[in-house]
C-alpha positions as CSV (number, residue, x, y, z in Angstrom):
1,X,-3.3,27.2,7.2
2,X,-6.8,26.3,7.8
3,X,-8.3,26.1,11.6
4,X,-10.9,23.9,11.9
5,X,-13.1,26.0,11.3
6,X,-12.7,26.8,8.1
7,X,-11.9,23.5,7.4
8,X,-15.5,22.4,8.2
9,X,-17.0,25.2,5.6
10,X,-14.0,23.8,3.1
11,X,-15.2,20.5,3.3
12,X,-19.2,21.8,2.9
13,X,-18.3,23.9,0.0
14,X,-16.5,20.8,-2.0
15,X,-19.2,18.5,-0.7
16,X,-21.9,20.9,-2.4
17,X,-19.8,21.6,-5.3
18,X,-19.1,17.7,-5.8
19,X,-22.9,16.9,-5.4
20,X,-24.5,19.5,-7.8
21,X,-21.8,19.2,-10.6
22,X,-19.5,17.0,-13.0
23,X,-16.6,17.8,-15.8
24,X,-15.6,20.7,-16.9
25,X,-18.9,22.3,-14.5
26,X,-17.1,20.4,-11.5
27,X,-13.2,22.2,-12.2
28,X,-14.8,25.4,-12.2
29,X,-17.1,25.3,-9.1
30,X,-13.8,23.5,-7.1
31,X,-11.9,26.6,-8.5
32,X,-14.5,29.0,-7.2
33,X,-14.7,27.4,-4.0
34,X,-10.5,27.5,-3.6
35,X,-9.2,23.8,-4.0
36,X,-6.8,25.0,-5.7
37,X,-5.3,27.1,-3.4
38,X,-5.9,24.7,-0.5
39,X,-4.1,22.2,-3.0
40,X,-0.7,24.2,-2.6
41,X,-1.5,25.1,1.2
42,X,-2.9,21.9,2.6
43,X,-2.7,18.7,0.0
44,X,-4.1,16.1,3.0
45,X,-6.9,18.3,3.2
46,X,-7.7,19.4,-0.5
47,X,-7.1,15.2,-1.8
48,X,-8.7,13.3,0.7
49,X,-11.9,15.5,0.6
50,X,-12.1,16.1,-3.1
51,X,-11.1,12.9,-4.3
52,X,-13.7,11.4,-1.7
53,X,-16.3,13.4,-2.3
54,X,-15.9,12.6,-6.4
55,X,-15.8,8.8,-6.0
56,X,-19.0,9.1,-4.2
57,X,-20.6,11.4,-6.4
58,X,-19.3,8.9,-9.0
59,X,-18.4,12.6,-11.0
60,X,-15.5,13.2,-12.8
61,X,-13.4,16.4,-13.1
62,X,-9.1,17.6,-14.1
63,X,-8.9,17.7,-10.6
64,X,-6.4,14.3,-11.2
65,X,-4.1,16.7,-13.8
66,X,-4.2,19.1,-10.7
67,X,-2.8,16.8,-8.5
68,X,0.0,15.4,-10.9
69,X,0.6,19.2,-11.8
70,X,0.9,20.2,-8.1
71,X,3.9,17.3,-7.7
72,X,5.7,18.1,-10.4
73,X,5.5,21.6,-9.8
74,X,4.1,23.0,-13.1
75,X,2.1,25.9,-13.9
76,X,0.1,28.3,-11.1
77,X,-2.5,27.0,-8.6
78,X,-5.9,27.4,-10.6
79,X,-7.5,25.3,-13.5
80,X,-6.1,27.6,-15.6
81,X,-2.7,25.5,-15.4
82,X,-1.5,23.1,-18.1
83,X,-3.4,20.0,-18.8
84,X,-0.7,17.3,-17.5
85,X,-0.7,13.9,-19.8
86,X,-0.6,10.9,-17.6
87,X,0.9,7.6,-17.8
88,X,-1.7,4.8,-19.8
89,X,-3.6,2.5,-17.9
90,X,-1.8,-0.4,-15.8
91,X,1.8,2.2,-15.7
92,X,3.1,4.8,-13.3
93,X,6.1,5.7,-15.3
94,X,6.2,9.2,-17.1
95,X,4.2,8.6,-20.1
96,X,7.1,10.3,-22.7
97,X,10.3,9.1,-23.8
98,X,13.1,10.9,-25.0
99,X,15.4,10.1,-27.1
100,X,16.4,11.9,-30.4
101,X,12.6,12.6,-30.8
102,X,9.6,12.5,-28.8
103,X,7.3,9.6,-28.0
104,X,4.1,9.9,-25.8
105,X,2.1,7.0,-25.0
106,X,-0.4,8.7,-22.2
107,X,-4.2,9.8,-21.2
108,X,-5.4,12.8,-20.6
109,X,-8.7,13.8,-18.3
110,X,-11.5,14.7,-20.3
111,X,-10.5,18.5,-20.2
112,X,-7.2,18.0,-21.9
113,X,-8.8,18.5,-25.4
114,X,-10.1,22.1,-24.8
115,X,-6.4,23.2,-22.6
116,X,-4.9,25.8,-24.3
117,X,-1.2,24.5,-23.0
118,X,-0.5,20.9,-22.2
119,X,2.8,19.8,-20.8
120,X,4.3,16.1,-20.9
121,X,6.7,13.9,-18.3
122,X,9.0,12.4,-20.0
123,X,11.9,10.0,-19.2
124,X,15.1,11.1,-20.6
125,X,19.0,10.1,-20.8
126,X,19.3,13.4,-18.8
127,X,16.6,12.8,-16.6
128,X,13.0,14.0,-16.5
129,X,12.1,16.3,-17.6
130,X,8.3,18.0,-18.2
131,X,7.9,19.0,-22.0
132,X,5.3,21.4,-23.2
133,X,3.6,20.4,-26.5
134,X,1.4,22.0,-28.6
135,X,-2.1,20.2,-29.1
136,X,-1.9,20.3,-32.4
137,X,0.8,17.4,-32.2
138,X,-1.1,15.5,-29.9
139,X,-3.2,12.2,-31.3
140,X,-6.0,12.4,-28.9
141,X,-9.2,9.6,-28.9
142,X,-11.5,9.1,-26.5
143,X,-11.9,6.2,-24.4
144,X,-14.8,4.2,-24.8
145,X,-14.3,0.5,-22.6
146,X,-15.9,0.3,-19.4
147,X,-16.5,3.4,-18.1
148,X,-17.0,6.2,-21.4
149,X,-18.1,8.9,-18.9
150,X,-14.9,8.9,-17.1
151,X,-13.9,10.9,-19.7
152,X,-10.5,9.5,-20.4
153,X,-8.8,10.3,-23.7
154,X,-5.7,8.4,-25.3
155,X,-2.7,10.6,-26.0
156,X,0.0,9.7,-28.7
157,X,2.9,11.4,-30.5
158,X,5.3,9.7,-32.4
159,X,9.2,11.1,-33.1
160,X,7.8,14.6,-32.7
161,X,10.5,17.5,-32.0
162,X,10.5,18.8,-28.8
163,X,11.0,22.7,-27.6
164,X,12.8,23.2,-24.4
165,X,11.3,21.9,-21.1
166,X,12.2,21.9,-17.5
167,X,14.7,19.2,-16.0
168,X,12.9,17.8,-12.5
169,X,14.3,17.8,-9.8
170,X,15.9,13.6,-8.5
171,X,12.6,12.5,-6.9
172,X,9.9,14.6,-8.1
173,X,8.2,12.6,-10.3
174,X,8.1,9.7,-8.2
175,X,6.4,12.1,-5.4
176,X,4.0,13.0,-8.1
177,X,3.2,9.5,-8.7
178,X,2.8,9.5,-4.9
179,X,0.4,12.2,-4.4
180,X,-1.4,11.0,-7.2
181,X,-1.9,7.5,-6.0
182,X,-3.2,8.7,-2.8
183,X,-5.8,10.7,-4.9
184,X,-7.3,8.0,-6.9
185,X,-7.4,5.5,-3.5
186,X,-9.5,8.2,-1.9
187,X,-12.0,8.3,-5.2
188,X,-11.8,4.8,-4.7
189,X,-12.8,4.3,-1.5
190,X,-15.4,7.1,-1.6
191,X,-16.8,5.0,-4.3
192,X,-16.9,2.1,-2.3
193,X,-18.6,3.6,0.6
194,X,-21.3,4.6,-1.7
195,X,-21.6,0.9,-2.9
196,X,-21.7,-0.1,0.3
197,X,-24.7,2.3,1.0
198,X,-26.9,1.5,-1.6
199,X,-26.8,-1.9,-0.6
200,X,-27.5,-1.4,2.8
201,X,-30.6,0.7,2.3
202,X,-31.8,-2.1,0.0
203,X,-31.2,-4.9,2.6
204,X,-33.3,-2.8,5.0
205,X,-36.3,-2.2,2.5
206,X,-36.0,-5.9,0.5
207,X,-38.3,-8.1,2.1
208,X,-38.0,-12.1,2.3
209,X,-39.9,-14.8,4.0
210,X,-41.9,-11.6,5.9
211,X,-38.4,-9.8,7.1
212,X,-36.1,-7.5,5.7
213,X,-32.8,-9.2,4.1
214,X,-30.5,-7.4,6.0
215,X,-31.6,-9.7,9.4
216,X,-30.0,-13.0,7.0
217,X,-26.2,-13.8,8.4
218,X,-25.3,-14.1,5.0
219,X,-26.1,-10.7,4.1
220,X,-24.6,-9.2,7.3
221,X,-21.5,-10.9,6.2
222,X,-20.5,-9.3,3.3
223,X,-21.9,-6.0,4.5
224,X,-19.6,-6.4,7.7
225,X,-16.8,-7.5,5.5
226,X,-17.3,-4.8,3.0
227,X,-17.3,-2.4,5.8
228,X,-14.2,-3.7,7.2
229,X,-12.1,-3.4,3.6
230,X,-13.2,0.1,3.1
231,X,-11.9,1.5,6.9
232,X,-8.7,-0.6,6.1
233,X,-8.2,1.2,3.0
234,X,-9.4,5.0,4.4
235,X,-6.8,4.1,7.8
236,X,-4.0,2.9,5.6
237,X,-4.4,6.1,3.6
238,X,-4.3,8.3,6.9
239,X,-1.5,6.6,7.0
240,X,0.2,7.0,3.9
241,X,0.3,10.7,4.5
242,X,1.7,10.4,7.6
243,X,4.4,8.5,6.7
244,X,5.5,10.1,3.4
245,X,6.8,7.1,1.8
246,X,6.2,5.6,-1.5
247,X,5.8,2.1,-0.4
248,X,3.3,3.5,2.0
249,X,1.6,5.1,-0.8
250,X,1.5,2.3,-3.1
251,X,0.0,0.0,-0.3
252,X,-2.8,2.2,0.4
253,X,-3.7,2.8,-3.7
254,X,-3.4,-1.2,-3.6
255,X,-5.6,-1.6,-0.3
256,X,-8.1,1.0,-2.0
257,X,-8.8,-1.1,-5.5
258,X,-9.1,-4.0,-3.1
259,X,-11.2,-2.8,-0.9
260,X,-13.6,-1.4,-3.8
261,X,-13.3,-4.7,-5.7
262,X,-14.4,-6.4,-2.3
263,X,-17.3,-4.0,-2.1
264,X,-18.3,-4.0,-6.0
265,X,-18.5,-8.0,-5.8
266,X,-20.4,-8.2,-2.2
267,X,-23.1,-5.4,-3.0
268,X,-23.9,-6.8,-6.0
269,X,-24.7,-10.0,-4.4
270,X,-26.7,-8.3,-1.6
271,X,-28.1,-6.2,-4.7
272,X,-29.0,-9.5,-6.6
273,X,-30.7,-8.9,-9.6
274,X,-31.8,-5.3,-9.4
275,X,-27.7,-4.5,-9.3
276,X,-27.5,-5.4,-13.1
277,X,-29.6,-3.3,-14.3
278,X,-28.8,0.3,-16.1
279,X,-31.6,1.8,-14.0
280,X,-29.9,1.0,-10.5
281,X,-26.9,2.8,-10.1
282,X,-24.3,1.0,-9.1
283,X,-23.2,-0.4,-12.5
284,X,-21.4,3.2,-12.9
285,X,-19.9,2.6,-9.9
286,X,-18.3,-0.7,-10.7
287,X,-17.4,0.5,-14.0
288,X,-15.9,3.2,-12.5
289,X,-13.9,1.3,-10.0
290,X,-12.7,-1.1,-12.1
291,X,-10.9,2.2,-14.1
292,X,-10.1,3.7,-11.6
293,X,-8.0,0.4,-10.1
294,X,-5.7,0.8,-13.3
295,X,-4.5,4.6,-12.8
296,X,-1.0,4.3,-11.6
297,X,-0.9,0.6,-10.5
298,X,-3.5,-1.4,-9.7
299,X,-3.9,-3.5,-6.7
300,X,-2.3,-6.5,-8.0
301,X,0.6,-5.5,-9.9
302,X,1.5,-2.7,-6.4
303,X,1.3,-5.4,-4.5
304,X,3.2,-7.8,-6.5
305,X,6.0,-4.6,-6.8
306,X,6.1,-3.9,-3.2
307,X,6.7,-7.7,-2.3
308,X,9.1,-8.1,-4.6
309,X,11.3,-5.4,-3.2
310,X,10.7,-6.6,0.4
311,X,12.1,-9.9,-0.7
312,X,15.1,-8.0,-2.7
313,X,15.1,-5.7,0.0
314,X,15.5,-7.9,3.0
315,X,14.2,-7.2,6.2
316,X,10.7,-6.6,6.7
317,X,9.8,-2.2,7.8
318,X,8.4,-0.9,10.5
319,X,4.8,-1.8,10.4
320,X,2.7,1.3,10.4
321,X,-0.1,1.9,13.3
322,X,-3.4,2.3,11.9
């Protein structure tokens, strides 16, 4: 376990890591620096700061795979593991299917193309199970859409034959799906803090009527409101790891789209027309957003899922203190 001292030079050496590099340069400077290890050792730690740190950076890295690897309890701690294929866009459940063959409808991160072993969750009659599979099987394509430099490729088998693979444990997956939601609403709300600062430094220097646009109520509005979504989402995270649950997890990867959402559409108005163009730099972050809200569940259909079972469910939980 880390004191907090180490903690502090932790979080410097992913910060500087995060800042200087992206991809496949990004796994192997957060490898050098020991997320991996603190992955196993300290997940709370290791997620919230990486994951931050990326959505900020607006980099990308396997560091996603890592996480989904780590729940499921596949392969050693290092980014030398198995690529792990993910469920598509808009799903959170294991993106395999087994029945007398294989079926894979997934994506991979943009190093699952060069992984020398690549292993597959997939939904059985038995259970899940994880399933290696050769690459050579795989239909990979890249994904082009919104947000190209994410990296994302497709992954697709059809009625391939399997080898043997690993039965999960009752539980694990959906803990994976857990962990990993609390990964991407860190990335997202990292992302929206940086939104959130480019449009405040421009409100301070964008002049109007002889003053700066930032002293206009309107503008201090959706700042202010911006500001509050993003410490909503980043305290109902804290919370999520507190509590442990899945509900609570899929609440704060729902508050997280929103809250990025909230501050992609306010900092562009603040931005006004300087935020659409490709030389300002927060297109990539609303393109990246707008993936990123998909991974897993996004904000709407979480919500709609976690409402739903309250009302099946009956009486309303504990509320959690934020």
């Amino acid at each position: 376990m880390m004191d907090a001292a180490d903690r502090d030079l932790f979080a410097a050496a992913v910060r500087r890591a995060t800042e200087a590099h992206t991809g496949t340069a990004l796994d192997a400077a957060l490898d050098e620096v020991g997320w991996h290890d603190a992955l196993g050792a300290e997940p709370r730690v290791a997620v919230s700061l990486s994951f931050e740190c990326q959505g900020a950076c607006n980099a990308t890295s396997s560091a996603l795979g890592s996480v989904v690897r780590a729940g499921l309890g596949v392969g050693p701690r290092s980014a030398e593991g198995p690529a792990v294929v993910l469920p598509a866009l808009g799903r959170w459940d294991p993106p395999g299917t087994l029945a007398e063959r294989l079926s894979i409808r997934g994506l991979g991160m943009a190093a699952l193309p060069m992984a020398e072993h690549i292993v597959v969750p997939v939904r059985g009659g038995a259970g899940d199970l994880v399933v290696p599979v050769p690459r050579g099987r795989l239909t990979l394509a890249h994904v082009q859409g919104l947000d190209p430099a994410l990296g994302l490729v497709t992954v697709e088998v059809d009625g391939a034959h399997v080898g043997s693979g690993g039965v999960l444990a009752t539980g694990t997956w959906a803990a994976a799906v857990d962990l990993a939601r609390l990964a991407v609403g860190h990335e997202l709300v990292g992302a929206a803090g940086a939104m959130l600062e480019l449009a405040r430094v421009h409100a301070l220097e964008r002049e109007q009527f002889g003053r700066p646009i930032a002293a206009f109520q309107a503008v201090r509005h959706r700042l202010a409101d911006t500001l509050v979504a993003i410490e909503g989402a980043r305290a109902l995270l804290d919370a999520a790891w507190d509590d442990g649950s899945s509900d609570t997890a899929a609440m704060a990867k729902a508050m997280a789209g929103r809250a990025a959402r909230v501050a992609a559409r306010h900092c562009q108005q603040v931005l006004a027309g300087i935020g659409f163009t490709t030389e300002h730099p927060l297109h990539r972050y609303v393109r990246r957003v707008l993936v990123l809200d998909e991974l897993f569940g996004s904000a709407r259909a979480l919500t709609r899922v976690v409402g739903n079972a309250l009302v099946v469910g009956g009486p309303l939980p504990a509320p959690v203190p934020l």
